[in-house]
N, C-alpha and C positions, 0 to 999 in steps of 0.2 A: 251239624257242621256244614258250613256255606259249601254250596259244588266250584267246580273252575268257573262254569256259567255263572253262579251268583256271582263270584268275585268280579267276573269279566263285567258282568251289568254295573254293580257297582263302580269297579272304576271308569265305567262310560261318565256315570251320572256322576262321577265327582268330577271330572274333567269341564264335564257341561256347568255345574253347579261352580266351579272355579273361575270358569268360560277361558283357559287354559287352551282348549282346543277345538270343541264344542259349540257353537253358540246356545243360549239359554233357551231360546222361545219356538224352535221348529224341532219337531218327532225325529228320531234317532232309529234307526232300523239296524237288527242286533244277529247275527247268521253265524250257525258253526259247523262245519264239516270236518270227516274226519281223515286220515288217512289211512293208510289200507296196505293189507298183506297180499300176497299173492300164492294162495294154497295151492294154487296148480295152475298153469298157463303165465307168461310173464312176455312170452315175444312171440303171440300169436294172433294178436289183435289186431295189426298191421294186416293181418295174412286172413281173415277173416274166421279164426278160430275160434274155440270155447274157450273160456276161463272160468276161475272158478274164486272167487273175493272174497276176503276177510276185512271187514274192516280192523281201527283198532281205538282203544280208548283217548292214544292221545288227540289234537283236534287241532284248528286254528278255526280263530272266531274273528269277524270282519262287524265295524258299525260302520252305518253310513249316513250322514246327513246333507239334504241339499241345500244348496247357497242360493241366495239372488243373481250369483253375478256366472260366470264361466270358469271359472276356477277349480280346477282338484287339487285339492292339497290332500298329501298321502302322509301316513305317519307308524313306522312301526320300531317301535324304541328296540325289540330284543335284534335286531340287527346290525348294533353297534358291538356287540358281542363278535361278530365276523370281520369285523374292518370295514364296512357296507354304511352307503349316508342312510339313516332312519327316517328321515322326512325328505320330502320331494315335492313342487310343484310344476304343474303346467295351467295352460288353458286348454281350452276341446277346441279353439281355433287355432293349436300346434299342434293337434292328431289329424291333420288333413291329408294322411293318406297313410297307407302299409309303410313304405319307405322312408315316411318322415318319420312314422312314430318306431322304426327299427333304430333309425336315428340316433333319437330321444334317448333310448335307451341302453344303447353300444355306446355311448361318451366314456363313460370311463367303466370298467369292471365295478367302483362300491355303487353303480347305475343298475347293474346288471338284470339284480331283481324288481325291478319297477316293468319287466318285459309281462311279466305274468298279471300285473293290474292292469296298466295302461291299454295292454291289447281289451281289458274287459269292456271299460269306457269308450275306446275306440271302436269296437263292436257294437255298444249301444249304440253311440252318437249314431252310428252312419246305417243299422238296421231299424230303430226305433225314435227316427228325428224330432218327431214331434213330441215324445214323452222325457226322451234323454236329453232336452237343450239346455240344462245348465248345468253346473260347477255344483261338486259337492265334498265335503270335509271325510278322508277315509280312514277308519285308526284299525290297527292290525293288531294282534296276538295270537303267537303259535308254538304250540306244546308239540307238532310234531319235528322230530329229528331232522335236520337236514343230511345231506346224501348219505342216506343208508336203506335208498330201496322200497322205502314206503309212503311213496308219490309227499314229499310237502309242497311239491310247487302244485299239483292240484286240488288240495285242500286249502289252499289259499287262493286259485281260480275260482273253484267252488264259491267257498265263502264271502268272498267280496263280490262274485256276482247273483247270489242268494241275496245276499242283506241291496246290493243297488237295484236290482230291480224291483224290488220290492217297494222301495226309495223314489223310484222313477215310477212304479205302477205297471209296471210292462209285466204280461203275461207268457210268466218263462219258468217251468218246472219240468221235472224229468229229464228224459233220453234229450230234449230241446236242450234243457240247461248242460246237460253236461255235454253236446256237442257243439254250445258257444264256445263253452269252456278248452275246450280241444279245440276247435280253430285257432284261438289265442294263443296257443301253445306253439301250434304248428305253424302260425305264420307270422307271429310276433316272437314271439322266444324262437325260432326257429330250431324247434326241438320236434324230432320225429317221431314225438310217442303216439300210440293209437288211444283208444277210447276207453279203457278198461277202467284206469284210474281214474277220470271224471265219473265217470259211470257208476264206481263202486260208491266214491266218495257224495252221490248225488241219494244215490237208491239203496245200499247197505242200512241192514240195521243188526242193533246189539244182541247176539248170540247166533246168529244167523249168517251163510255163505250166501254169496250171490253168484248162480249161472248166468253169465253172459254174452250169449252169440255174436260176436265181432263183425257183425253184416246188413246195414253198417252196427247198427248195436239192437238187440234181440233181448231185453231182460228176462229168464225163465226166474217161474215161482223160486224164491229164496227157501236153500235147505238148511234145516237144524240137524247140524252135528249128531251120531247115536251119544245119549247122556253120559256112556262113560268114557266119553274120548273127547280131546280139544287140542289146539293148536296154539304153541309159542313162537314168539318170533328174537331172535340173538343179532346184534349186531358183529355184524366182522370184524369191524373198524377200521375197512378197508373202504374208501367214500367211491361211491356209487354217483356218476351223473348220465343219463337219458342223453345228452349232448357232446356225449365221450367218443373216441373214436372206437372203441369198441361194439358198441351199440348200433352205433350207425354202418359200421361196418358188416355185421351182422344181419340189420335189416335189407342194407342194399344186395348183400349176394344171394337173399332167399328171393328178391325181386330177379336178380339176373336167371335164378335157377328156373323160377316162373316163366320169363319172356322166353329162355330158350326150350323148354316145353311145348309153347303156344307157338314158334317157330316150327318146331317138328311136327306138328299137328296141323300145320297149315292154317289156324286162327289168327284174326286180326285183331291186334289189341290197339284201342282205342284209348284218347282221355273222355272221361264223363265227367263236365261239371256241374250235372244238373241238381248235386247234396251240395252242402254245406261244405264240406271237404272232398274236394277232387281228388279220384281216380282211376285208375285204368282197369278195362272192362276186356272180357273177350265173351265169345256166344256162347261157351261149352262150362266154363268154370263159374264165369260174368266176374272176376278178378281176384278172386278169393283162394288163395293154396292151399290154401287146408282144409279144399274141400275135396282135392285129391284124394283117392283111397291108399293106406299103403301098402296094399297089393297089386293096385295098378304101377305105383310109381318105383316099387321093388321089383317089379319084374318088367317095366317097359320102359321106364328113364332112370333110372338111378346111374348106371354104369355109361349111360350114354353123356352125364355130367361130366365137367372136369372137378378134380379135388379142390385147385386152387383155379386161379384165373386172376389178370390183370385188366384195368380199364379196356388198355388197346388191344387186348385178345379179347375180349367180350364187343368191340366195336366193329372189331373186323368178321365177325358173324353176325351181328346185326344189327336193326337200324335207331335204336332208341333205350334209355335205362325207363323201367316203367314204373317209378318212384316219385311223384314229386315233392317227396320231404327230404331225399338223401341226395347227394352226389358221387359220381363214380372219381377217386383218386388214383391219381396215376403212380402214386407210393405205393398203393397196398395192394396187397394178394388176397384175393377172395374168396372165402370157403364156402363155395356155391353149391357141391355138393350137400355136406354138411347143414349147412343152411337150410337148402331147402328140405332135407329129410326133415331137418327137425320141424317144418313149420307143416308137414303132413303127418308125421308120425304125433306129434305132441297134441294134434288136437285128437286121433284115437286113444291115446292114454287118458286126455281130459276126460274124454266121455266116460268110458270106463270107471274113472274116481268116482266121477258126480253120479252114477248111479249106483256104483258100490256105496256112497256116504248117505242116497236120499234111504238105505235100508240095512245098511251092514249093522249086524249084531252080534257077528263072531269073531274070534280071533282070527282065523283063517284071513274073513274080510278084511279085517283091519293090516293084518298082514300085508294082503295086497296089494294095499292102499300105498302103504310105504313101501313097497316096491318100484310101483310106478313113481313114486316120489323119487327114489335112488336113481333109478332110468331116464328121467328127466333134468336131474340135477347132470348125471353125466354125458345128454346130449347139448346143453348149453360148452359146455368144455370142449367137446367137439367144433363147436359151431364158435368159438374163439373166444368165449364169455366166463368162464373160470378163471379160477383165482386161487392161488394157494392156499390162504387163509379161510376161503370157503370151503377149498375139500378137507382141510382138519376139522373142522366144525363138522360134517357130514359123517367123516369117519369115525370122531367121537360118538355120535349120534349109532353111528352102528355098532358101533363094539358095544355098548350098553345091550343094542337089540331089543328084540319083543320080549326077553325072557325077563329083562327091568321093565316092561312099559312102554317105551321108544319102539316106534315101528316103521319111521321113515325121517328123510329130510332135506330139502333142496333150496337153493339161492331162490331166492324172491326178487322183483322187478324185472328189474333189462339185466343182470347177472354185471359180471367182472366187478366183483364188492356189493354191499348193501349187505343186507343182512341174509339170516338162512329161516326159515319157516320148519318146525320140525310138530311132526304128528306123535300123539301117544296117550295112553292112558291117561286119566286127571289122577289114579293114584299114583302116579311115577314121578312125581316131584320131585324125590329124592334123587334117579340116576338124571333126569333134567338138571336138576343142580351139580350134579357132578359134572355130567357135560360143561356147564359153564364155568366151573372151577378150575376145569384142566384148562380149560380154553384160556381163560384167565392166566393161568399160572407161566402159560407155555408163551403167551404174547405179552405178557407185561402191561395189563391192563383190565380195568374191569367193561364186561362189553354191557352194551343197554338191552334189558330184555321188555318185551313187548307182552304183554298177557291180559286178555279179555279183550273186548268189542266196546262200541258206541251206535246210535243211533245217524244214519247218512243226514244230510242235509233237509233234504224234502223230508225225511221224517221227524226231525226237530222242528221243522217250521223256522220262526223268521219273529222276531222279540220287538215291541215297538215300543222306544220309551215317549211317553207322550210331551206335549211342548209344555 
């Protein structure tokens, strides 16, 4: 039986063979990346945390073929399904700068998603001039779900920039690729997610978790699961977007909780743009929160935070927000405490998991495991990222318990929606299905369940159909 991969090659080559969209006579370079769960860590990347990745089986698969002339023409038909136009052109002499090419893409909202290619070509042209100088034909297919928490806008970064530069010949794999990939993100989409999801979707492979030090990104050896235990993932079907105000809300007061730390401390924090993606540094942390202890920061700053806080009460104590992907709004209230505990406390919980999961054999462990899981799910809630429809899903997941199977389960991605990750036995199938039943029954709908892995990017390689 043909894979998605066959299917997907084959209909490159029928397209080319039609010359539909294709031309016949020049190589076709063929890239799939997947998306990915978030087994533990979701908003700590930003913060310099550990995470802990899943990929999953669905994928988006990018071809790419160069032109003679300056041309991209983009094309990806399943987005007519959204209201969104499927095809788009420019030239790479209208990507002549950040601001034009935000442009391009803010026209109209069915525009919207051309921010996640566009920025990729717009990064080659202007990093790799001499290999990236012309136009080339982009076609798109993607099995992963839109907003529900399991990065599709980076499996479609990935992808299409796997399969072009490959196209172009530039010399871009790994931690590199997946932090083009996250520039594009952050300064073309203007979306403030960190590195985790390029990362997983570059370096993940099938059965296997990825630890990844958020600093700026750190890959440890990938863990294999102990054999009698795996992870599902349930959609809420509550839509999940990285560009929500909750997210960004979230991220900005764990930064304010930062700067006023490094205030009391008498550190100066600086911007550093000497990576790829700028940020602010200080001498004692070097800009990373989560590398606070939370024994320092429970017994020396926590109570000296305010719960909430506004722009202009965080202005009137000091002199800068030290973020440059979010902005401070003068509507919201800021859960700076909250915030920042979670972004010190959640990375001692990561750690904890990942080496409970590189050896856990007992139930006890496994126990654990979902503990921290439940712990974690209810510090996102705190920090203003829950969601109704996510704690029924979790508390479904507990009343089954360890004595079915189920021994943990929390929101995956940036939280408020997307879906929930739950840990447990592989013979527990059965209260797994019942969790989804009631869930079902109770929302009036059937939710999408996520189950097994794929191989990242870099470890599929890059398909080239010949001219």
């Amino acid at each position: 039986m043909p894979t998605e991969t066959d299917q997907f090659e084959s209909h490159v080559a029928t397209l080319r063979n039609q010359r539909t969209f294709f031309a016949a006579n020049r190589p076709i370079h063929i890239a799939r990346s997947p998306g990915r769960l978030d087994v533990m860590g979701g908003n700590v990347d930003y913060t310099g945390g550990l995470v802990f990745q899943s990929t999953i089986r669905e994928a988006t698969w990018a071809a790419v073929q160069l032109r003679p002339d300056n041309r991209l023409v983009f094309f990806n038909p399943q987005l007519r399904e959204q209201g969104w136009r499927d095809s788009f052109e420019v030239t790479l002499d209208e990507l002549s700068s950040e601001e034009e090419v935000r442009r391009l893409v803010n026209q109209s909202p069915e525009l919207r998603w051309t921010s996640y290619v566009l920025g990729i070509f717009f990064f080659l042209k202007n990093r790799y001039p001499a290999q990236a100088g012309c136009g080339a034909n982009i076609y798109i297919e993607s099995r992963v779900p839109l907003n529900k928490g399991v990065s599709s806008s980076a499996a479609v970064e990935v992808a299409v920039m796997k399969a072009a530069v490959s196209a172009y010949g530039v010399a871009l794999a790994g931690i590199e690729l997946a932090e083009a990939c996250q520039w594009c993100e952050n300064a073309i989409a203007e979306s403030a997610c960190g590195i985790m999801d390029q990362a997983a979707a570059v370096l993940g492979d099938e059965g296997h978790m990825l630890p990844l030090l958020c600093q700026p990104c750190v890959p440890y050896p990938l863990v294999q699961l102990p054999a009698d235990i795996t992870c599902w993932g349930i959609d809420s079907g509550v839509s999940h977007a990285v560009t929500g105000i909750e997210y960004e809300a979230a991220r900005a007061a764990a930064f304010m909780g930062y700067k006023l730390i490094c205030d009391r401390e008498g550190l100066e924090v600086r911007l550093d743009r000497s990576g790829r993606i700028p940020r602010y540094v200080d001498p004692r942390w070097n800009g990373y929160l989560s590398d606070l202890s939370p024994s320092l920061f429970r017994s020396r700053y926590e109570r000296e935070l305010p719960e909430f806080m506004t722009a202009s009460q965080y202005s009137a104590l000091t002199d800068a927000h030290v973020d440059p992907f979010t902005t401070l709004r003068p509507e919201v209230r800021y859960r700076v405490r909250a915030c920042t505990r979670y972004a010190v406390e959640e990375g001692q919980r990561i750690r904890q998991f990942v080496e409970l999961a590189r050896g856990a054999s007992s139930e006890s462990a496994w126990q654990l495991m979902g503990e921290l899981m439940y712990q974690s799910n209810y510090a996102y809630t705190e920090c203003g990222l829950g969601c109704e429809a996510i704690d029924e899903l979790v508390e479904l997941v507990r009343q089954e318990g360890s004595a079915q199977g189920l021994y943990g389960a929390k929101v995956t991605g940036g939280g408020a929606g997307g879906s929930v990750v739950v840990l447990g036995r592989k013979d527990a199938g059965e209260a797994f299905r019942r969790v989804v039943a009631n869930y079902a029954r109770s929302r009036g709908f059937s939710p999408y369940i996520f189950e097994g892995s794929s191989a990242g990017a870099d470890r599929f390689g890059v398909t080239v159909l010949a001219d």
